[in-house]
MARDOVEX-779187 format. One record per atom (N, C-alpha, C): x, y, z negated. Coordinates in steps of 0.1 Angstrom, whole numbers, plus 5000, padded with zeros to 4 digits. Last residue first. Layout:
! residues N
NODE   east   north     up
NODE      X       Y      Z
...
END
This chain:
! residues 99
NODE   east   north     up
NODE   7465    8729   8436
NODE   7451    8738   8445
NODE   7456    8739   8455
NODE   7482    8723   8428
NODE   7474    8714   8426
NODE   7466    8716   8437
NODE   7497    8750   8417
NODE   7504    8736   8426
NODE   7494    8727   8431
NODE   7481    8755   8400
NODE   7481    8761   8410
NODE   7489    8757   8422
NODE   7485    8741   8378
NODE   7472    8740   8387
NODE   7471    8745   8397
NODE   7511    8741   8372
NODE   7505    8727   8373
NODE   7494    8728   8382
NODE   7506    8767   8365
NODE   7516    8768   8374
NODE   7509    8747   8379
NODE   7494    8765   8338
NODE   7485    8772   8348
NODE   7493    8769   8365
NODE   7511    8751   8323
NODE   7496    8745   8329
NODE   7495    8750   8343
NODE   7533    8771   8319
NODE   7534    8758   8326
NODE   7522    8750   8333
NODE   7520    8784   8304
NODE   7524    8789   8317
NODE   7531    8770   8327
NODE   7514    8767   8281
NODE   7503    8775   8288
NODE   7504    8780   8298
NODE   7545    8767   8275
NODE   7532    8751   8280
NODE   7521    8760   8287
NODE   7548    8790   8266
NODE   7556    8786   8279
NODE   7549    8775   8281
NODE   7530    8795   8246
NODE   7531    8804   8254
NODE   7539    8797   8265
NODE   7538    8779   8224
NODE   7528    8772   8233
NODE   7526    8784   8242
NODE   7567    8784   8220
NODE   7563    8773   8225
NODE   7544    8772   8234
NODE   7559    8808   8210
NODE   7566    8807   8223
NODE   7563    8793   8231
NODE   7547    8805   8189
NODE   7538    8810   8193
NODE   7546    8810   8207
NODE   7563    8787   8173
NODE   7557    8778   8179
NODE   7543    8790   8190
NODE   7594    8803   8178
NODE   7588    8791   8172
NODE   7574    8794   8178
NODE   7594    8836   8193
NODE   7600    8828   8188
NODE   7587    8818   8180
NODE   7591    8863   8198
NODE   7587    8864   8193
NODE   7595    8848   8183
NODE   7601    8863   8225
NODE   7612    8871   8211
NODE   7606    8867   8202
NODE   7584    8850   8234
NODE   7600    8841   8232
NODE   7605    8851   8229
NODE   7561    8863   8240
NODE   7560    8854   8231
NODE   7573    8847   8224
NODE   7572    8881   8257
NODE   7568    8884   8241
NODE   7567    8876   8233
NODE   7573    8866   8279
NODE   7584    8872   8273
NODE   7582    8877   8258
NODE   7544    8860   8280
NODE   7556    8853   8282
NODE   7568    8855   8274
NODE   7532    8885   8288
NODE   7528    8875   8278
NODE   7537    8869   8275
NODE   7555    8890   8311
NODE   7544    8904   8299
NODE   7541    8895   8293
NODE   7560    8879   8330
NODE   7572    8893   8323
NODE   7563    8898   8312
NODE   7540    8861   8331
NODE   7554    8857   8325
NODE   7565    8869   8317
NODE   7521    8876   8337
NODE   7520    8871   8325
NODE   7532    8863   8323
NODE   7528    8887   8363
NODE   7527    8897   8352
NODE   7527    8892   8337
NODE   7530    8859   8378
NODE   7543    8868   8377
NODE   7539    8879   8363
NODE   7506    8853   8376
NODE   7514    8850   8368
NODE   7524    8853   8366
NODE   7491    8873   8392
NODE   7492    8873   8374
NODE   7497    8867   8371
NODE   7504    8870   8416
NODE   7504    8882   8408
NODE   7499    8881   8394
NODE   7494    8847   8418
NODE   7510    8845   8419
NODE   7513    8858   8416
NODE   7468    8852   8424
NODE   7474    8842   8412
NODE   7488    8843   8414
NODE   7467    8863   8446
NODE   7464    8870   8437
NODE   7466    8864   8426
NODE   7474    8845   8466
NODE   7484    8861   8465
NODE   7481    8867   8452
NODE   7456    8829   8461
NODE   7471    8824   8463
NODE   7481    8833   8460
NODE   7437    8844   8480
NODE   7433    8838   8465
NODE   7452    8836   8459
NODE   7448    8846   8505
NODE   7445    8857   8496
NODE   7440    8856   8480
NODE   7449    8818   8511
NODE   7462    8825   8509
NODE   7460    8840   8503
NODE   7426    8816   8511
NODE   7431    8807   8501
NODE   7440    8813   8499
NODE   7414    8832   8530
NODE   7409    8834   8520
NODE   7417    8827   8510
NODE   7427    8820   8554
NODE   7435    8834   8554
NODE   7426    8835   8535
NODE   7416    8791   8551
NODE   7428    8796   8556
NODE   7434    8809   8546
NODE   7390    8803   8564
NODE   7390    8802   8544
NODE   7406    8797   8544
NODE   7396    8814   8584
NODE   7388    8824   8576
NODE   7395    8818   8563
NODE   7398    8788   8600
NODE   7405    8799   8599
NODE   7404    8812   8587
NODE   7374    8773   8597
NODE   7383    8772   8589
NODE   7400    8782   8589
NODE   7362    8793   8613
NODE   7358    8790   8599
NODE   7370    8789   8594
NODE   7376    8785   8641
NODE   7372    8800   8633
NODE   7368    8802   8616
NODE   7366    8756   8640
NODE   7381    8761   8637
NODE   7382    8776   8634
NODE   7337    8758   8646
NODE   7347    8755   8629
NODE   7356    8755   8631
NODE   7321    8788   8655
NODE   7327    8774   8656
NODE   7334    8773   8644
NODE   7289    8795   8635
NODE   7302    8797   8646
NODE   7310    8785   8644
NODE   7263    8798   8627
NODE   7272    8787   8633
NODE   7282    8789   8643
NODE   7257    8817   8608
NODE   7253    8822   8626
NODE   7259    8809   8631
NODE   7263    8808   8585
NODE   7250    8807   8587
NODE   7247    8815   8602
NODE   7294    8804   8585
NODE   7287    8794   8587
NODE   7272    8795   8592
NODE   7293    8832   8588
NODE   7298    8826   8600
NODE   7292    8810   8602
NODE   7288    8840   8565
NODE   7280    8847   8580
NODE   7284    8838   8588
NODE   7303    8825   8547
NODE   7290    8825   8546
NODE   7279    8829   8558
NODE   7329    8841   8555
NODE   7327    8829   8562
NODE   7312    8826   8557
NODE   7319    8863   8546
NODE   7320    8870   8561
NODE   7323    8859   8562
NODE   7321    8859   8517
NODE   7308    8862   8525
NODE   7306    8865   8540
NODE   7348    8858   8519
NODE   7339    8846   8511
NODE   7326    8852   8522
NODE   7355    8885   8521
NODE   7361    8874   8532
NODE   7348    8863   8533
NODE   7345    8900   8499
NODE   7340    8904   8519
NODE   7344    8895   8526
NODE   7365    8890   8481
NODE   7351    8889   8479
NODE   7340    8890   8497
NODE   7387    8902   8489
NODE   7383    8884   8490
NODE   7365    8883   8492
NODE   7380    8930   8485
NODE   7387    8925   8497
NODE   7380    8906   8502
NODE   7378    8923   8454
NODE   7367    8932   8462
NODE   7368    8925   8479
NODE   7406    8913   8452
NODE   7393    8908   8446
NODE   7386    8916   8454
NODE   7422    8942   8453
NODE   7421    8929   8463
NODE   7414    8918   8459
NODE   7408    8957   8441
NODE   7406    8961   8452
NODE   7409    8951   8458
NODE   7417    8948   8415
NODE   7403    8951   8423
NODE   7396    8948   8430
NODE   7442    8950   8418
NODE   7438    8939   8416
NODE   7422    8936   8419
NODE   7447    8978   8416
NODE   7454    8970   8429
NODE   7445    8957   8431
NODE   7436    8981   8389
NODE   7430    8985   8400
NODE   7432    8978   8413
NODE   7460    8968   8372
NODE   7442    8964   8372
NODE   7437    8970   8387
NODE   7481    8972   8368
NODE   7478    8968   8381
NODE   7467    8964   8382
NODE   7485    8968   8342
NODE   7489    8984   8350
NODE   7488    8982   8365
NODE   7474    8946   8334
NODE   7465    8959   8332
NODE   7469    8972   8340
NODE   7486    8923   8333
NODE   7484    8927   8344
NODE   7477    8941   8344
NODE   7498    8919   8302
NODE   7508    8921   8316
NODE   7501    8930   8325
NODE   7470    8928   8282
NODE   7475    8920   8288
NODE   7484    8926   8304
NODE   7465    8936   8250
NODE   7474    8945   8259
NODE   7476    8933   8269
NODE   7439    8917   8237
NODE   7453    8926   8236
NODE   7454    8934   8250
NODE   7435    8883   8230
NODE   7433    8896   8232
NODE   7440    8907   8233
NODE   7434    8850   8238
NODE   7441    8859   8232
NODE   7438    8873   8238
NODE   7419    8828   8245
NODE   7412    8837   8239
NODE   7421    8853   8237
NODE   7425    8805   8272
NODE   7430    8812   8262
NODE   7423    8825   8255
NODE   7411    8776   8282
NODE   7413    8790   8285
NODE   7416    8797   8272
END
C-alpha cells in the first residue's frame, strides 16, 4: 500500500464517497440480519450480489480519480516516479479483476 501523501484525485468527491460507503455499510449488516433471522439463501446471496456490485462501483470511482489525478501527474512528471505510478495502477486494476 502506498504511503504517498497529498492532495489525492478523489478528495472532490470525498463526500459522494461517504455516502456511498455509509450505504454499503447498511447493506453488509442488513445481510448479517438476514443471515442471523435465517432467511433463505438465494435472498442472501442476492444482497451480497447487489453489495459486490456496490463495492465494484466504488473502486472503479477511485481508480478512475487516481488515474486522472495521481496518474497523470506522475507522467508529466516523468522517469521512474511515472513508471512506478503506472505499475501501481496496474496492480490495483490486477486485483480488481481478481475479486
Amino acid at each position: 500500500m502506498s504511503a504517498d501523501q497529498g492532495n489525492h484525485g478523489y478528495l472532490a468527491d470525498k463526500e459522494k464517497y461517504l455516502v456511498r460507503l455509509k450505504r454499503i455499510e447498511g447493506q453488509a449488516r442488513g445481510i448479517h440480519r438476514m443471515v442471523d433471522e435465517e432467511q433463505y439463501c438465494i435472498d442472501i446471496l442476492t444482497q451480497i450480489s447487489a453489495l459486490t456490485s456496490a463495492l465494484q462501483g466504488v473502486a472503479v470511482g477511485l481508480l478512475d480519480e487516481h488515474l486522472k489525478h495521481c496518474v497523470t501527474d506522475a507522467v508529466r512528471s516523468g522517469g521512474d516516479v511515472a513508471d512506478a505510478k503506472l505499475d501501481e495502477a496496474t496492480k490495483a486494476i490486477a486485483r480488481l479483476v481478481r475479486s
